[in-house]
C-alpha positions in Angstrom: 40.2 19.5 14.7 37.7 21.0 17.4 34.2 19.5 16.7 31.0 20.3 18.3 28.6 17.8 18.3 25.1 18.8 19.7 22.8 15.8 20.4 24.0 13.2 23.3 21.0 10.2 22.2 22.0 7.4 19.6 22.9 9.9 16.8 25.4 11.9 18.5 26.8 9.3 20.8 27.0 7.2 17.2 29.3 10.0 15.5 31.2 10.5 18.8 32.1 7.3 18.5 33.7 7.2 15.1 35.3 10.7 15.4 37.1 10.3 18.7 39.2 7.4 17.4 41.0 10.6 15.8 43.0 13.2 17.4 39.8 15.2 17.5 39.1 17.7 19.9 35.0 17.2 20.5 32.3 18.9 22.8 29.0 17.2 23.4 25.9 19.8 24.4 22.6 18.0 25.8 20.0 19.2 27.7 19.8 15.6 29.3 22.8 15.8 31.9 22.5 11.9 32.1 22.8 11.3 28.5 25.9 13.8 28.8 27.7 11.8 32.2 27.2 8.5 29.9 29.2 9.6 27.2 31.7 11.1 29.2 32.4 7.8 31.1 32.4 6.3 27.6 34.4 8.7 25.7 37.4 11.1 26.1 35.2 14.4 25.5 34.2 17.7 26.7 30.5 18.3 27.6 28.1 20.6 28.5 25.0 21.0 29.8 22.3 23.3 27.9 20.7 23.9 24.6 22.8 24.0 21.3 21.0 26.8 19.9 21.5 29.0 22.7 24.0 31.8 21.4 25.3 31.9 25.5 26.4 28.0 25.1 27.8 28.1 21.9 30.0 31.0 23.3 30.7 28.8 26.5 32.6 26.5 24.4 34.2 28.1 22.9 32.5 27.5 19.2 34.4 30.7 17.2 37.5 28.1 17.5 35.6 25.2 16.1 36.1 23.8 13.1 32.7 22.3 12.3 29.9 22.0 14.5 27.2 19.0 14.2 23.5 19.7 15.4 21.3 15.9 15.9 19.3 16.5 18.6 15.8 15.3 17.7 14.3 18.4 17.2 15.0 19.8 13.6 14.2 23.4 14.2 16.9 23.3 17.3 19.4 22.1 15.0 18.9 24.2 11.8 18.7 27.4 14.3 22.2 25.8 16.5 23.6 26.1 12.6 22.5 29.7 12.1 24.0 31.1 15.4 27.5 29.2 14.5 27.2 30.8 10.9 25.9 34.3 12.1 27.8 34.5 15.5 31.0 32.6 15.2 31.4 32.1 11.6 32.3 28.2 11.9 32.9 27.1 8.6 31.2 23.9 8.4 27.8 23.3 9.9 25.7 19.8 9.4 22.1 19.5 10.6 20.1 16.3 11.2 17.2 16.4 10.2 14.2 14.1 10.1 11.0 16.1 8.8 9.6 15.2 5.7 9.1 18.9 5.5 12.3 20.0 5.5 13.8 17.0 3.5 11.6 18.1 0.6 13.6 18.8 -2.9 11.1 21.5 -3.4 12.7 23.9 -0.1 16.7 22.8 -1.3 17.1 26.7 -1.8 16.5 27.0 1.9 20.1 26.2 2.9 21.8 28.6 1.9 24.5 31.0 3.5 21.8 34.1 2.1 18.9 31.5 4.1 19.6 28.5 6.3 23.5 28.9 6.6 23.7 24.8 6.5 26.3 22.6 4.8 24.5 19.5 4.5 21.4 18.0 5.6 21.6 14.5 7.1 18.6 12.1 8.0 20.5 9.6 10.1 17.8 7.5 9.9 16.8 7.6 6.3 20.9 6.5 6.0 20.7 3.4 8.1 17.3 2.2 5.9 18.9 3.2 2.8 21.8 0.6 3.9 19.9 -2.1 5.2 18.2 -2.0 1.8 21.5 -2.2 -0.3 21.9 -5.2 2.0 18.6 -6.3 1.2 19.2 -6.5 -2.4 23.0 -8.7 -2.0 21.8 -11.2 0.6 24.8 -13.3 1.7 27.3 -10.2 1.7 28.2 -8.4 5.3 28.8 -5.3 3.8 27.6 -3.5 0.7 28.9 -0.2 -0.2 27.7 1.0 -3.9 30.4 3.1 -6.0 30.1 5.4 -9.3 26.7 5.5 -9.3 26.4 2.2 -8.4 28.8 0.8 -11.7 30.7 -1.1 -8.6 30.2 -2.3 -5.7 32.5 -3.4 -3.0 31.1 -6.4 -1.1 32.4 -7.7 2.2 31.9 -11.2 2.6 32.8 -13.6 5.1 34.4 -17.0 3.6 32.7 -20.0 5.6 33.6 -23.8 5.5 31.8 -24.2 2.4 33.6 -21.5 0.5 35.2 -23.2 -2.7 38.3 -20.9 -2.8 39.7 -21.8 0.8 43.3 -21.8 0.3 43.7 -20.1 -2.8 45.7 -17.4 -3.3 44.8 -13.7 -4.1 46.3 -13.5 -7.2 44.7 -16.4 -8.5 41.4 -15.4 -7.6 41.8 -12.4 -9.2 43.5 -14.3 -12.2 40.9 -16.6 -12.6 37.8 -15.0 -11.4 38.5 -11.4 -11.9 37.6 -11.0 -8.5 39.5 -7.9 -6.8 39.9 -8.3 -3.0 41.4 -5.5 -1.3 40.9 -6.1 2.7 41.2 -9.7 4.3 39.8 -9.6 8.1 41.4 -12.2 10.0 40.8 -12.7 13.4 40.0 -8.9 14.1 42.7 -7.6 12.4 42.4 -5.8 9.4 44.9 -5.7 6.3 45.7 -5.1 2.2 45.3 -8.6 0.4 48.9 -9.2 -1.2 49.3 -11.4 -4.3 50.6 -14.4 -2.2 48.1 -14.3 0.6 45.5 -17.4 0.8 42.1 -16.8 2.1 41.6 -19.3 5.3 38.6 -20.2 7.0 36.8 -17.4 8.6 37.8 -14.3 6.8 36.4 -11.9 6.1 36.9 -10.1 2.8 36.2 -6.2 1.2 36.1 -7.3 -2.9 35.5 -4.3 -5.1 32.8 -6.2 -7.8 31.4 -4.9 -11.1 27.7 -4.5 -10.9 26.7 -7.4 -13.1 29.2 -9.7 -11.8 27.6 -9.7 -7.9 25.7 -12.9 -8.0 28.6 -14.6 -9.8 31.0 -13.7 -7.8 28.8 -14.9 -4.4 28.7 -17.9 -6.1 32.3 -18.0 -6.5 32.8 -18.0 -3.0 29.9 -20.6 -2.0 27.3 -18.1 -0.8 23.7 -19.1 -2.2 21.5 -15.7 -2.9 17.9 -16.6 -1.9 15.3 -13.9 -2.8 13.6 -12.0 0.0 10.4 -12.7 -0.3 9.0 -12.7 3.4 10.7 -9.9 5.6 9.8 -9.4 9.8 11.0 -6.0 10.5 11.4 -5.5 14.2 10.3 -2.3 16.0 8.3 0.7 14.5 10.4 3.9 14.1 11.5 6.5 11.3 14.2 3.3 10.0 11.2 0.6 9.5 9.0 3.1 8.0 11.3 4.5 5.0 12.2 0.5 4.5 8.6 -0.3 4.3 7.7 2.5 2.1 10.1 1.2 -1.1 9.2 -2.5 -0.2 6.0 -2.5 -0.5 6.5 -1.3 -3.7 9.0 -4.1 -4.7 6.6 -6.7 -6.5 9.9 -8.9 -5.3 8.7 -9.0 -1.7 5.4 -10.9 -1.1 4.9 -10.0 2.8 6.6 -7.4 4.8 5.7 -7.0 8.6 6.3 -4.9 11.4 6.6 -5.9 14.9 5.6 -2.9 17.4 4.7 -2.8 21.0 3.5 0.6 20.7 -0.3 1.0 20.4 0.2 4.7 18.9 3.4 4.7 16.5 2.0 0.8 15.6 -1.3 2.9 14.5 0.4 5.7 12.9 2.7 3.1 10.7 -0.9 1.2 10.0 -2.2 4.5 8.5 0.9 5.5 6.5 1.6 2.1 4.8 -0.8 -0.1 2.5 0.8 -3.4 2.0 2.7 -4.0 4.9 1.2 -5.7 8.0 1.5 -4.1 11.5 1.6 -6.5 14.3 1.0 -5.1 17.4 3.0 -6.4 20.4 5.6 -7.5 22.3 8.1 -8.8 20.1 9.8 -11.5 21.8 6.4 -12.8 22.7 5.4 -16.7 21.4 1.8 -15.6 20.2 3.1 -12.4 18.2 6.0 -14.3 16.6 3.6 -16.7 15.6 1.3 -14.2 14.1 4.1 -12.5 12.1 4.6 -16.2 10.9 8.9 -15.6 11.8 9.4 -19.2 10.8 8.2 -18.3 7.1 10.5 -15.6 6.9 13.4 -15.4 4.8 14.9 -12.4 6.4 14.4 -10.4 9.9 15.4 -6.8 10.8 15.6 -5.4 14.5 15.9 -2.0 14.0 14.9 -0.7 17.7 16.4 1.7 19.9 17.5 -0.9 22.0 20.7 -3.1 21.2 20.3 -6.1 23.6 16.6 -6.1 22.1 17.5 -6.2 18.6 20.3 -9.1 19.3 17.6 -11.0 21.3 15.2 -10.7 18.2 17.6 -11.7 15.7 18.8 -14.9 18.0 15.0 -15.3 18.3 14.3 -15.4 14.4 17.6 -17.6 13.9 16.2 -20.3 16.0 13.1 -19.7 14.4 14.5 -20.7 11.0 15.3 -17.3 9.8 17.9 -17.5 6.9 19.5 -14.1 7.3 19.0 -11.5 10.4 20.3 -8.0 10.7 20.3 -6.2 13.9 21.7 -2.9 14.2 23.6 -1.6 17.4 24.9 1.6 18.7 27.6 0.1 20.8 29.8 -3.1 20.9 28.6 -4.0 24.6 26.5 -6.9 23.6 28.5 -8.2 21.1 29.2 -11.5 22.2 25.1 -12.3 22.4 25.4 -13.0 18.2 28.4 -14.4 15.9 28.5 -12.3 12.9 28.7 -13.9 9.7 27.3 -13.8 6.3 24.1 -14.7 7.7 24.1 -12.8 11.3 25.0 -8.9 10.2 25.6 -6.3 12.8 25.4 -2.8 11.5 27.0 0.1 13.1 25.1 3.2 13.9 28.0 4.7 13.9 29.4 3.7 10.7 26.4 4.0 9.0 25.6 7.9 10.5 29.5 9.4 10.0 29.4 7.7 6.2 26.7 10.4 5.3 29.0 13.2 6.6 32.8 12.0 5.4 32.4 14.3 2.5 32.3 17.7 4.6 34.4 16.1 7.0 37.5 15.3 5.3 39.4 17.8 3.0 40.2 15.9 0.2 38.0 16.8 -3.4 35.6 13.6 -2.5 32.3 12.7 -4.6 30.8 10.2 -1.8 32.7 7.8 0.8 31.9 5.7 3.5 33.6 3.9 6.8 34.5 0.5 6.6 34.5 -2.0 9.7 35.8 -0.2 13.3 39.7 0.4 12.4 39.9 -0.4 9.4 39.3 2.9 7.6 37.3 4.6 5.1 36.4 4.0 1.3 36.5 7.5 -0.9 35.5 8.7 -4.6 38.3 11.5 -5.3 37.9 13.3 -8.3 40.5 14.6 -10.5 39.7 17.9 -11.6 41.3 20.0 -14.5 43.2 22.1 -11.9 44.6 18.6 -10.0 48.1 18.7 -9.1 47.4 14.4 -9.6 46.4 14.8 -13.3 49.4 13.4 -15.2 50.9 11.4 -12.4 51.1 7.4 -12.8 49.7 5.7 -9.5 53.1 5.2 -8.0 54.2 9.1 -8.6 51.4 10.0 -6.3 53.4 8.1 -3.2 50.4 7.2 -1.1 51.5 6.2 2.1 51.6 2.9 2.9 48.2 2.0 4.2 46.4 3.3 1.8 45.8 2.8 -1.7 43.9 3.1 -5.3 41.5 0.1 -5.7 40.3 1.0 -9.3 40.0 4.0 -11.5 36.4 4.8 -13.1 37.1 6.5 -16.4 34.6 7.4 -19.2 32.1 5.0 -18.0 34.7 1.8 -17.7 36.1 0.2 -14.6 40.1 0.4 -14.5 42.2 -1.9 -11.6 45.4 0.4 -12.1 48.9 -0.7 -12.1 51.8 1.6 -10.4 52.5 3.1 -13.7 49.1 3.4 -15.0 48.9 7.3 -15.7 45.8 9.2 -13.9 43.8 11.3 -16.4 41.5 14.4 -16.1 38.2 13.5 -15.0 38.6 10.2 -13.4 37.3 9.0 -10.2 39.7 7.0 -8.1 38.3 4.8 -5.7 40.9 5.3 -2.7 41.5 2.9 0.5 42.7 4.8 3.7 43.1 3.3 6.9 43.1 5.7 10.0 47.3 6.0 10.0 47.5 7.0 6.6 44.2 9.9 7.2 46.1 12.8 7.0 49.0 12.5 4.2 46.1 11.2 2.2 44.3 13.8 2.6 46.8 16.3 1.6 48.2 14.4 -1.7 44.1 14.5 -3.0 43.4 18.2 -1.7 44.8 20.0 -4.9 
């Protein structure tokens, strides 16, 4: 697949990430020639120096041969226009846009993309995406992942078993036996697989368990993780992320304080102005005398959402040994990764993972309601839907003959939750929730285009 990505800052080095651990065949175009060499160094890619909406460069790569082109610069009209000179020019057939204006974002203008308007396929606020996910994390404190399904009937959780964790040693199938808990991915010691029957969950694994919504806080409890209410929240750094996190919990009569730590005197004032009930501390944030007046050793939870990954590391060591309960930090890259152990109570999010979830459903080419990408090789999660025209309809699971690293981890179906046997018989209208790790990409894709 030829991609062009235009955008070499932390969005498009984020999705350049994820998609070049495919055969992909991607060019990066940046008007910042040292943003460009970086990723080069970094990545096996093409680039090219020069604006993305320039008709000339799009031509100079070759973009009439491209399969979908990706515009995330941070300047939403260049984008939006780099998507009507693909369309107009080159007739690519899938364009994505970032963009990040309230403006454009607005429900009221979703008639403006259109092939008759804006020729753009979907709209992504990479940003919005990464607060929306810290939030979800927000909610299931004690999980490393959360990753809602069917319209949020289930949820599937990752969470890391520690020393305490009561069902050390017990096998899958009598966890799910006895607990009705459904795990589907043990991680054990980096390496990622399908929980079988026999399997026993050690010390130090982590686990992907596909949970109905109002068993959650049962099933943490099951597996010794205590779910403390956020009450007092230190966000670190003042950007686009903090703001749309602030915005809905300020509103949540669940949260008592929220602050913002930002050395900025102008985006600290701006946030001031925008939000009512959350605090903006103006500083530097590693500093003694700021920390103390964001009163980090009250605070349930801290998140370090700056540009900077060593920074947001630093700040979540600095609110651990503070007293913080549970920190997230988010990175763009793995470089610093030995500054902070991950566990339940230390979570690292992806840019990337986070940023390429919000575009999986133009990317791949199977009939998919939402999806999302799980930790770095393990894969991605998908909704398929089985439409009256399916091929699928009729078939029991094992007639479908998913390859081997993939597989059905329940079937929604007229509002209940199914965990399908091989000869459970797929219906019209169902929504299978479908594991596929990066092998398995392609045949899976083809059994769940029709």
């Amino acid at each position: 697949m030829k991609i062009i990505i235009g955008g070499a800052g932390n969005v498009g080095r984020s999705i350049v990430d994820y998609l070049s651990q495919a055969s992909n065949e991607i060019i990066v175009v940046d008007i910042n020639k040292e943003k460009l060499d970086n990723i080069q160094k970094e990545f096996d890619v093409q680039t090219m120096l020069g604006s993305i909406s320039h008709p000339g460069i799009q031509e100079k790569i070759g973009t009439k041969n491209a399969n979908i082109l990706i515009a995330v610069t941070d300047n939403d009209e260049v984008n939006l226009i780099a998507c009507q000179v693909a369309h107009t020019l080159f007739q690519v057939p899938k364009k994505i846009a970032r963009v990040e204006s309230e403006y454009f974002l607005n429900p009221l203008w979703n008639t403006l993309y259109s092939d008759k308007n804006l020729p753009v396929d979907l709209v992504i606020s990479p940003d919005i995406e990464i607060a929306k996910y810290i939030l979800n994390l927000l909610e299931v404190p004690g999980t490393s992942a959360v990753f809602p399904l069917v319209d949020g009937e289930l949820y599937l959780l990752g969470i890391k078993c520690l020393k305490n964790c009561p069902l050390l040693n017990t096998e899958v199938k009598e966890i799910k036996k006895y607990y009705n808990s459904h795990i589907i991915y043990i991680v054990r010691e980096n390496k990622f697989f399908f929980a079988r029957p026999y399997e026993t969950i050690h010390i130090d694994d982590e686990i992907f368990i596909l949970v109905e919504k109002d068993r959650i806080f049962d099933t943490l409890h099951d597996f010794g993780q205590s779910t403390k209410s956020t009450e007092n929240l230190v966000i670190f750094g003042g950007n686009s992320i903090s703001y749309y996190m602030a915005s809905i919990l300020e509103k949540d009569d669940t949260v008592a304080n929220c602050k913002i730590i930002e050395n900025d005197t102008k985006v600290a004032q701006d946030l001031a102005e925008s939000l009512n009930d959350v605090q903006i501390i103006k500083g530097e944030m590693m500093s003694d005398v700021i920390l103390d007046e964001a009163e980090i050793r009250n605070a349930d939870i801290s998140v370090a959402v700056t540009d900077n990954d060593k920074d947001n590391l630093l700040a979540s060591m600095v609110a651990k040994k503070s007293g913080v309960h549970y920190t997230l930090s988010l990175i763009n890259s793995r470089t610093f990764d030995n500054l902070i152990e991950e566990t339940n109570e230390n979570v690292i999010i992806e840019r990337s993972q986070v940023t390429t979830s919000a575009m999986l459903q133009d990317l791949r080419k199977a009939k998919i309601n939402n999806a999302y990408c799980l930790k770095r090789g393990m894969g991605e999660v998908w909704e398929v839907r089985i439409d009256k025209d399916s091929m699928n309809s009729g078939k029991t699971v094992d007639e479908l003959d998913l390859p081997e690293k993939s597989k059905i981890g329940a079937i929604y179906r007229e509002k209940e939750i199914i965990y399908p046997k091989i000869n459970d018989v797929i219906e019209e209208g169902d929504i299978l929730v479908v594991f596929v790790s990066p092998q398995a990409m392609t045949k899976t894709e083809e059994i769940f285009r029709i």
